[in-house]
C-alpha positions as CSV (number, residue, x, y, z in Angstrom):
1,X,15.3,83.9,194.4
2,X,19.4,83.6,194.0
3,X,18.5,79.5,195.0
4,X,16.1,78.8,192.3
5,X,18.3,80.9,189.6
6,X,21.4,78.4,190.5
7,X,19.3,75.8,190.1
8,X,17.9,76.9,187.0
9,X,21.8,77.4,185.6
10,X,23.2,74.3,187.5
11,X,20.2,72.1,185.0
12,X,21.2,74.1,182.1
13,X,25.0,73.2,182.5
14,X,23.5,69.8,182.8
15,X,22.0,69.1,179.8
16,X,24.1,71.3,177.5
17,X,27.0,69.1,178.6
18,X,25.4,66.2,177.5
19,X,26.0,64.9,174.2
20,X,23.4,64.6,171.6
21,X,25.4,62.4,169.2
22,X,24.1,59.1,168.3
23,X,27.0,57.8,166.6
24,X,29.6,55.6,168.4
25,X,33.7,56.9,168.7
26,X,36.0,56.3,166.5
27,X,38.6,53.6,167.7
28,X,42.1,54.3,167.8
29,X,42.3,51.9,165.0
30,X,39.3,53.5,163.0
31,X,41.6,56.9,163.5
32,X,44.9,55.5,162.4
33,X,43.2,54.2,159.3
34,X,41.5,57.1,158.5
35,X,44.5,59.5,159.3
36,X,46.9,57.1,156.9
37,X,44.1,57.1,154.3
38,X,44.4,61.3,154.7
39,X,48.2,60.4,153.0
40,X,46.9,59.3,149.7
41,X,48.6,60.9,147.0
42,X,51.1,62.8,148.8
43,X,55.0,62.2,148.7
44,X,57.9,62.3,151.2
45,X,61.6,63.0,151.3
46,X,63.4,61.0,154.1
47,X,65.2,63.2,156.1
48,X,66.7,60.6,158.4
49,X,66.3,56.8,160.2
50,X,66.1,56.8,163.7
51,X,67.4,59.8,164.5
52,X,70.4,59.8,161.8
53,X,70.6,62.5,158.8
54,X,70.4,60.7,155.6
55,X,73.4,61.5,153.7
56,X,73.3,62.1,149.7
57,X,76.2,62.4,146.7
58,X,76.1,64.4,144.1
59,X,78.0,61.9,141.1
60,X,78.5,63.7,137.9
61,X,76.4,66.3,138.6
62,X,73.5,65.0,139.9
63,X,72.8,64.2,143.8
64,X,72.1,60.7,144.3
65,X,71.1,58.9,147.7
66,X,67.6,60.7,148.0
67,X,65.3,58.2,149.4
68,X,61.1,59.3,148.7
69,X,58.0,57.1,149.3
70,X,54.9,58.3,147.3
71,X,51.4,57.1,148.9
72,X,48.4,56.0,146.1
73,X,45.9,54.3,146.8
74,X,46.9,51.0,149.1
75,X,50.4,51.1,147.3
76,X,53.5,52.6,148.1
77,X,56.4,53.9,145.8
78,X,59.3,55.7,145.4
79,X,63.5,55.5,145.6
80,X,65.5,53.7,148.5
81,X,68.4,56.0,147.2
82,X,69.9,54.0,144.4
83,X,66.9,51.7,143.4
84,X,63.0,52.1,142.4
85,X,61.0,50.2,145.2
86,X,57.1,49.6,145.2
87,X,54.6,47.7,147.1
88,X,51.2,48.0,149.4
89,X,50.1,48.9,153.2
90,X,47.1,47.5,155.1
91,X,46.0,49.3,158.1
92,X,44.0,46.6,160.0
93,X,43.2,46.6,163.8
94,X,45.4,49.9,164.4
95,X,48.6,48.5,162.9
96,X,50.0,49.1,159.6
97,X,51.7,46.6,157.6
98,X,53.7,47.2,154.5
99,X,53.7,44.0,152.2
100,X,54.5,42.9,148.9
101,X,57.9,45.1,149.2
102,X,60.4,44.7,145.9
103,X,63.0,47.0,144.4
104,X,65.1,47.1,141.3
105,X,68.4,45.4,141.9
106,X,70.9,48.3,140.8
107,X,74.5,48.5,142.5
108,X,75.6,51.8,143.9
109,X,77.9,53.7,146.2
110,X,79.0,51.2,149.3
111,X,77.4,53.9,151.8
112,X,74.4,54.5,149.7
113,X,73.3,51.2,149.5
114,X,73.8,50.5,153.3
115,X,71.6,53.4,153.7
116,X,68.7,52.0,151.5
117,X,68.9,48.2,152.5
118,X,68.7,49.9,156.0
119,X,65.2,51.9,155.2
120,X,64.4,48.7,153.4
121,X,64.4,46.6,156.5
122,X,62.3,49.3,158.6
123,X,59.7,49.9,156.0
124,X,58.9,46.2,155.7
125,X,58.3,46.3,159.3
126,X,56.5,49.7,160.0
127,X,53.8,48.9,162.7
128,X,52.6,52.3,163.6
129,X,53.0,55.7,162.1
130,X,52.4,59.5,163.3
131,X,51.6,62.6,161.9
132,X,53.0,65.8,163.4
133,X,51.8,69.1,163.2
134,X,54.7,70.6,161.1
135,X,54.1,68.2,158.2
136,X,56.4,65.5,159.1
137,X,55.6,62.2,158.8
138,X,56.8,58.7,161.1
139,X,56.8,55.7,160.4
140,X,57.9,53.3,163.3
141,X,59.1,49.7,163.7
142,X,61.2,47.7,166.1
143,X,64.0,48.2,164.1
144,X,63.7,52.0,164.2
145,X,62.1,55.1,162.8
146,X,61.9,56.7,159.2
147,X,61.5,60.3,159.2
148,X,59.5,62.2,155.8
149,X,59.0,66.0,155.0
150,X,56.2,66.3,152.9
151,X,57.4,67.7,149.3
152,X,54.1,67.0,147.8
């Protein structure tokens, strides 16, 4: 009796372990896309490149130096620090590729605009990206990281 009830659970294990889905899994690439595509409308606050606080000034009473990127659509936005930038991302075969990349041409503080032709350089080559649990948001490249708190 205690042999054909094992075998009796060891056939339901069996089949409840199988799956019943028909649809094939998502690809890595299928995820990245869909997990950028989850960013739409949102916006970010850098909080540092590769590892490096981003600094900020407050000049005549207002704090300059904050660098954002706002997510619509296929097209980025936002402030390098001292000048509007825009452009658009393509996720294609799990990497994503910022193109089209232009900014206003405004002079500012020495260190500030070091800063933003620094995040300037990494955001036209961002390859990959990540999405950690505490809201934060990474966007990689060879030439380093950018590292975003969501704000909205």
């Amino acid at each position: 009796m205690k042999k054909i009830l094992l075998f009796g659970i060891s056939i339901l294990l069996i089949f409840s372990c199988s799956s019943t889905n028909a649809s094939a899994p998502l690809g890595n690439k299928d995820i990245m896309a869909a997990n950028f595509k989850s960013l739409e409308n949102t916006s970010w606050q850098l909080t540092d490149i590769s590892g490096e606080k981003i600094i900020t000034k407050n000049i005549n009473g207002k704090e300059t130096g904050i660098i954002t990127l706002d997510i619509a659509g296929d097209r980025i936005s936002g402030s390098g620090g001292v000048n509007k930038y825009f452009g658009s991302y393509t996720v294609d075969d799990g990497i994503i590729k910022m193109s089209n990349v232009g900014s206003t041409k405004m002079m500012g503080p020495e260190d500030l605009m070091k800063v933003e032709e620094k995040y300037f350089s990494i955001l036209q080559n961002v390859t990959s990206f990540e999405i950690l649990d505490s809201g934060i948001l990474v966007l990689n490249s060879d030439a380093g990281s950018l590292t975003f708190k969501r704000v909205k």
